[in-house]
N, C-alpha and C positions, 0 to 999 in steps of 0.2 A: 910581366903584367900581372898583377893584379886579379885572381877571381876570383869571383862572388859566385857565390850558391845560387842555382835557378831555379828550386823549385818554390813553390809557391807564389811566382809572377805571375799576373793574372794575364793568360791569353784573350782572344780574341773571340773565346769562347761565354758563355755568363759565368758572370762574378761568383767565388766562392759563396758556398750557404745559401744560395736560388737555383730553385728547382724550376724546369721550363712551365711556362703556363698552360699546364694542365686543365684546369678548375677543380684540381682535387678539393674534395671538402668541402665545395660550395652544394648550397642547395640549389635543386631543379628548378626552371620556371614553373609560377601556375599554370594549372590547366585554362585555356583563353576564352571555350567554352561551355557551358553548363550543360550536362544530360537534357536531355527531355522530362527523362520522369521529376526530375529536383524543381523544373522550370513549372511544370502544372502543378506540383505539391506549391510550390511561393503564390501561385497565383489561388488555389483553390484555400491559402490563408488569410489573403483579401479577400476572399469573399466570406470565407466564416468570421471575421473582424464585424462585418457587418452584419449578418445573420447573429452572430453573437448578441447584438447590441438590438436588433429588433426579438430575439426572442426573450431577452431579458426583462424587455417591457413590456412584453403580451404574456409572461409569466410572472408579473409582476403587478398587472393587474387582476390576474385570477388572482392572488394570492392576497391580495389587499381587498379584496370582497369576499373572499372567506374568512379573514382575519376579522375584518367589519362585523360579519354575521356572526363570530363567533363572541368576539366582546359583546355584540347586543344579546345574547342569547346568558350571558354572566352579568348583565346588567340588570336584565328581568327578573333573575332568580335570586337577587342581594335584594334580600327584603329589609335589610339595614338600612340601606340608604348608604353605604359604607366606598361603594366603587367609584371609578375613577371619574366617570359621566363624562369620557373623551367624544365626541362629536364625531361622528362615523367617516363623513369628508378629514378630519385632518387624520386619520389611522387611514384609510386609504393614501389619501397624501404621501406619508409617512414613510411608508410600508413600499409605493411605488418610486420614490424617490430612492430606496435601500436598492431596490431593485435594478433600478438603471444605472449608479453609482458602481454597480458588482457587473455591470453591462459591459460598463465602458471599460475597466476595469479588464473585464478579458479580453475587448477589444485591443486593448494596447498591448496585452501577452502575444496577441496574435500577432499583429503587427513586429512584436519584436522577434517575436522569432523567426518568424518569414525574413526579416531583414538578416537574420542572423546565419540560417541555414541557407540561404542566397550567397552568401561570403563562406560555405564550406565550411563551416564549422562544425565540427561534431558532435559537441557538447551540446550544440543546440537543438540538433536532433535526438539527442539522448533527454534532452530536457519535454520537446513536444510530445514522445512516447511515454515519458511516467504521466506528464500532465493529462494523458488520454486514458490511458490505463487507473488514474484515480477518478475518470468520470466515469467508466464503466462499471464503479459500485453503485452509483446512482439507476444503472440500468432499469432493474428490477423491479424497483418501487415504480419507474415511470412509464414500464409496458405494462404493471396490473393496476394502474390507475390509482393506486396511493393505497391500494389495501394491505401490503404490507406494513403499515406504517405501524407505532407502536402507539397513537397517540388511544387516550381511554375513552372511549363513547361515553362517559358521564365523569359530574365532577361532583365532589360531594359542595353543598354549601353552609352557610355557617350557621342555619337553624337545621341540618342535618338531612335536607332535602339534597336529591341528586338531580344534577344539571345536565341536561341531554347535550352535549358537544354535536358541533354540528360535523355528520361525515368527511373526512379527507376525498371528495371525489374528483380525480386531477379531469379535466374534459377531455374530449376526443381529439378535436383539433389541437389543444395543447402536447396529449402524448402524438401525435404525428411529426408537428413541428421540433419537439424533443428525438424523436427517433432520426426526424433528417439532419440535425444539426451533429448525432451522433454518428451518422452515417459520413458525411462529412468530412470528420474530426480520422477518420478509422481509413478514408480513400488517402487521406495527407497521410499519414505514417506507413500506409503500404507503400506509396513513390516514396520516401525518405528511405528505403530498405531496398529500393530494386536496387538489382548489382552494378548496373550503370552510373547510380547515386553513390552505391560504396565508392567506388571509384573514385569518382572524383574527390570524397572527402578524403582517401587515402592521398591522392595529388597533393592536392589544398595543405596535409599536415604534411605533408613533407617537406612542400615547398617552404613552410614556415621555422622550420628546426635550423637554429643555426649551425657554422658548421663544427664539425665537432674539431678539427686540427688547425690550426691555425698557420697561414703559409712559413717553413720553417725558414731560421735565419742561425746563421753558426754562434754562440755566445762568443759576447767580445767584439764582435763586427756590427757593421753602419746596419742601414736600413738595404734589402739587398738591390742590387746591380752597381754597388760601389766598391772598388777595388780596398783589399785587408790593409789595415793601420802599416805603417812603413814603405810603401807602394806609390807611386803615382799611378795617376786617375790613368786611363785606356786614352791615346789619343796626346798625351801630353809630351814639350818638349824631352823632359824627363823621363816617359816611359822606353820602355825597350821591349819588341816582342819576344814573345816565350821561344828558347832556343839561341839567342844571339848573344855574346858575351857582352855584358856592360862597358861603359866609355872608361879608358886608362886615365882613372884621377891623375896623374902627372900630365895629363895631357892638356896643355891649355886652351885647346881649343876644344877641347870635347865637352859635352852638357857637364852638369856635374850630376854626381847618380843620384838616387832615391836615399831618400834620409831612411835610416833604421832606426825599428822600432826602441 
């Protein structure tokens, strides 16, 4: 009789080159629910979106009535006749439409970020912290009511007389409404930092990485749970379990064996 080599017949065990299913190297599911603190920082975004957008326009009308008083106060002092003679309603106009335009404008940062650090992203909290940390150079100028500002109390004019500028003085209720929308802005990125928030964005990027190994497979061979080239399949006339000697090709009644590679 006839023998063939047995090793490399695939038992009854997995196929050469599959490993049992582990999950190695798959990524974790996401976390299923959001902190608390991550949950009031999205929500206290919708509401500065809109606070955004109203105090854009009630600092946008101060601003368009100083602007006004200040062209008319350069209009008086051109004793050429040489100025622009704009009409104080459309520089108000003007001046408050820039204003609500830069409203809305943050409106939508806010919106998007709250949509974005809602979804665990981190970059998006790294984004609402510089964007706070660049309003807080404005701080200063907005609790001493514009007196730091640089602009000149006079302007010379073109027969060499000086033009009294009218003061920078920001209003009361203007720096209030500016200190709460700042106040605001500083409550969202303290919950974006509590350690419960960490977390989760740590979950969040994890779950997103893929994975780094890819399920292995022997080169040369199928896709895995398929018996090695020269073998029949597990189950077939043709196969033979591991240990048993193959059918006597002389034998006419026996299968005939597994073709070689």
């Amino acid at each position: 009789m006839t023998q063939y080599p047995q090793s490399g017949i695939p038992g009854p065990g997995p196929a050469y080159g599959q490993y049992p299913a582990s999950g190695y190297g798959q990524p974790p599911a996401p976390p299923s629910e959001r902190p608390r603190p991550l949950v009031i920082a999205v929500w206290l975004m919708y509401v500065a979106a809109v606070v955004e957008i109203v105090y854009a326009a009630a600092e946008g009308q101060w601003l368009a009535s100083y602007m006004s008083s200040l062209f008319a106060a350069l209009e008086a002092a051109d004793t050429s006749g040489s100025g622009t003679q704009l009409p104080a309603s459309e520089i108000k106009d003007v001046i408050l439409g820039i204003a609500i335009v830069v409203g809305v404008i943050a409106a939508l940062i806010w919106l998007w970020l709250a949509w974005k650090n809602r979804a665990g992203r981190n970059w998006a909290r790294i984004v609402a912290t510089v964007l706070f940390a660049l309003s807080c150079l404005g701080l200063p100028e907005l609790l001493t009511g514009g007196r730091l500002s640089t602009m000149p109390s006079t302007l010379p004019a073109a027969d060499g007389t000086a033009i009294a500028v009218p003061p920078l003085d920001i209003p009361a209720w203007l720096i209030a409404a500016g200190v709460i929308n700042w106040l605001l802005g500083l409550a969202i990125i303290i919950l974006l930092w509590q350690p419960a928030a960490n977390r989760y964005y740590e979950a969040v990027s994890l779950s997103r990485r893929r994975p780094a190994y890819p399920p292995y497979a022997a080169p040369g061979y199928g896709a895995p749970g398929y018996a090695p080239p020269g073998y029949a399949q597990p189950g077939s006339p043709q196969w033979q379990p591991h240990g048993q000697a193959p059918p006597d090709p002389q034998d006419p009644q026996a299968p005939p064996r597994p073709p070689q590679a």
